[in-house]
N, C-alpha and C positions, 0 to 999 in steps of 0.2 A: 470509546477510542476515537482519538483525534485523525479528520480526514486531512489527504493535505489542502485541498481548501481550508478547512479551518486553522489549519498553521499559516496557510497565506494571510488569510485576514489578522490575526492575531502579529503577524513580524508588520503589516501595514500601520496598524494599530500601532505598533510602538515607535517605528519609524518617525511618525506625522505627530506623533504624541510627546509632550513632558513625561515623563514617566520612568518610575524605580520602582524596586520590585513590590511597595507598600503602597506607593500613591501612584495617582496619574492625574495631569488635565486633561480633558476632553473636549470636543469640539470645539475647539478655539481657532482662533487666525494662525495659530504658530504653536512652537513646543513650549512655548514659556505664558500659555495662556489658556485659557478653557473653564470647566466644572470641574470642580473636585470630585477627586472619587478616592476611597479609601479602603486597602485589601484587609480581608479578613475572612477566617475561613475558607481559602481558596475563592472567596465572592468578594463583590467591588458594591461598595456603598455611597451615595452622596453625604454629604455633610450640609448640616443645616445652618444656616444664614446666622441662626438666632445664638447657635453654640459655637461660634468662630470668629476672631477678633484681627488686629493686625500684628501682632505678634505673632500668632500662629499662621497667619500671611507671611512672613520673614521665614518662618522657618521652611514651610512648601519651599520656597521659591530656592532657599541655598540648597534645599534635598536636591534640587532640581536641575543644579548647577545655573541657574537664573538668577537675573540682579534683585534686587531691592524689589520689592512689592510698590506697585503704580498705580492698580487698582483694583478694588474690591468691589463684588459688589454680590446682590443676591439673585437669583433667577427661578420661576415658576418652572415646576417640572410636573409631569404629567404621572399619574399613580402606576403605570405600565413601566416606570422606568426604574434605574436601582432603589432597592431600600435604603432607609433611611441607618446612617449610625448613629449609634444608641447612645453615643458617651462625649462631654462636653470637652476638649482639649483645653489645657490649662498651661500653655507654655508663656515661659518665661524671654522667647524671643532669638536665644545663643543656642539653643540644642542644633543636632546636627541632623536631624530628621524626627519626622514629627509625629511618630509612635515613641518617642524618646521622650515626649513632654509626659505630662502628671495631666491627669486627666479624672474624671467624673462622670455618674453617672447623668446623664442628661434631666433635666428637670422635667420637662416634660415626654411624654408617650408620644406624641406626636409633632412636625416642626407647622408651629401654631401660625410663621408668614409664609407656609408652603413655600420657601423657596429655597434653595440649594445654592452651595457658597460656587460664584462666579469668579477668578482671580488673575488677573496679568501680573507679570514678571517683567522688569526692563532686564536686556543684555548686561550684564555685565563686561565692562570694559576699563580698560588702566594708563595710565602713562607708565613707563618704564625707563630704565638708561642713565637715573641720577638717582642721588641723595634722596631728593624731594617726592612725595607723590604727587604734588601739582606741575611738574615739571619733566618732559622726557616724548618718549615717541609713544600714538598713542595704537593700544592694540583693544585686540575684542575677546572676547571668549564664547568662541561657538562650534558646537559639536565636539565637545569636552575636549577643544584647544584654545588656545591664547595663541592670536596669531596679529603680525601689526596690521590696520587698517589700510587697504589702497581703493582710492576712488579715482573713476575718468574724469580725466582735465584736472587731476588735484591741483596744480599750480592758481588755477581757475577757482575750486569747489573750496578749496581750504582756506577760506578767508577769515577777517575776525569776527564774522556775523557765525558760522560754524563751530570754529576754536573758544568762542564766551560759553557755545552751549555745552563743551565737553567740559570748560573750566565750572561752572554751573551747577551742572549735574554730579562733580567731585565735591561741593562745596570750597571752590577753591576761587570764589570771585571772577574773574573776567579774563578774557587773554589780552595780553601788552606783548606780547611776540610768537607769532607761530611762523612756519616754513615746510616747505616740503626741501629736503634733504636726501641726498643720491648719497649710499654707506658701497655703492659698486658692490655689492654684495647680491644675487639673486635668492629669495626664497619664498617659502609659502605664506601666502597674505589669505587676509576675506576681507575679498573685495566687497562695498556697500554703496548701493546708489544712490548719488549724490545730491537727489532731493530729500533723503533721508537724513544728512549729516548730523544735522539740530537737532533730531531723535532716537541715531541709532537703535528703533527698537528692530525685533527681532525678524518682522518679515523682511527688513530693509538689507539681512544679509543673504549676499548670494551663495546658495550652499556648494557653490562647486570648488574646484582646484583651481589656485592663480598665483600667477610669480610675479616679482616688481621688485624694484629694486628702492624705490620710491618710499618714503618715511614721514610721517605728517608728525611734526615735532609742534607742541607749546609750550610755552612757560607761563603759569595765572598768575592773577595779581598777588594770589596768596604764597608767592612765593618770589620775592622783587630780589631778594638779595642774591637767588641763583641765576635769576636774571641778568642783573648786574655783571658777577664773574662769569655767565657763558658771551658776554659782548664784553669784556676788558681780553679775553681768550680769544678772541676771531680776531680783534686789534690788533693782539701778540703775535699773532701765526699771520697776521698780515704784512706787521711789522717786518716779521723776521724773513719774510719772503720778497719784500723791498729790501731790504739789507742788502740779501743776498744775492741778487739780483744785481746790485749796484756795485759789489764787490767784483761780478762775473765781468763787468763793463769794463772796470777799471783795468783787469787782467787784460784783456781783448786790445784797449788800447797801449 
């Protein structure tokens, strides 16, 4: 029977940990990074370096609610620590957690480069608000919400050496126009410090509660033509706001 010590350690454990109810990462910098480990039997197993590819990196990391796989790698473990799993994962990349893939027995009885699969996750993060995916406001996804991006001094921090690495990182070429954007709307942001911009990863957000009203908006190169109509649209609303303006005069006089 469980002490509550041991429920404390165990909610700690998941708290600071990636982790579902099949996998987790462990010791890592963050929740979207660490040693694999895999349930089974009510017991947690490492996975071996030599039976784990980057496809089944992709799939950990969406179980995990985490970006794209950043880095793999393998690490020495000491024979005191979990045992080994027995069976080679065989995913094809799209499953939706990674007892879902096909899988094999492992080729060998033992993991012959002793080392257990190491894995970072980037944050997942999106533009929003338009048509396009390379174009709109940009938001993050952490602690299983989407919420938009606010950084101190944005006006300052959101430049185009920032907004390339978000265009970049979409595959969506460069930024040719970003802005920070007042919507007079207050709500919940994650906030990110703004030496981190260019890498949003995941220790870079701050996990507490913040309002702003503030919106870091870009438009990539890969996307010139919604560029285009969102600047012939600020013309038009400019336009029409000198019109009107001019029509107010004319009344007056």
């Amino acid at each position: 029977q469980k002490t509550s010590e041991d429920i404390f350690k165990t909610l700690i454990l998941i708290f600071f940990s990636g982790s579902t109810e099949s996998i987790r990462l462990v010791n890592g910098d963050n929740r979207c990074s660490g040693r694999l480990e895999v349930k089974s039997n009510n017991s947690w197993s490492i996975v071996c370096e030599d039976d784990f590819d980057q496809q089944d990196a992709e799939v950990v990391c969406r179980e995990l609610d985490c970006g794209a796989p950043s880095f793999l790698q393998g690490a020495l473990y000491g024979e005191t620590e979990a045992p080994e799993w027995s069976r080679e994962f065989l995913c094809e990349g799209h499953e939706s957690a990674l007892l879902h893939c096909k899988s094999s027995s492992s080729s060998q009885k033992f993991c012959s480069s002793g080392k257990a699969v190491e894995l970072t996750c980037s944050v997942p993060f999106r533009l929003v608000g338009t048509t396009s995916r390379c174009a709109g406001v940009l938001e993050v996804f952490y602690s299983k919400e989407w919420r938009p991006v606010y950084v101190y001094e944005s006006v300052k921090n959101w430049n185009h050496e920032a907004a390339t690495a978000v265009c970049s990182r979409l595959d969506c070429g460069s930024s040719v126009f970003q802005e920070v954007t007042d919507n007079s709307t207050w709500r919940d942001v994650w906030r990110i410090e703004s030496s981190c911009l260019k890498t949003l990863s995941d220790h870079c957000v701050l996990g507490y509660d913040s309002y702003s009203e503030d919106r870091l908006e870009v438009s990539c190169s890969g996307k010139l033509m919604f560029l285009c109509f969102k600047l012939w649209r600020k013309l038009t609303v400019k336009m029409r706001r000198f019109l009107k303006d001019k029509v107010k005069h004319k009344v007056i006089l």
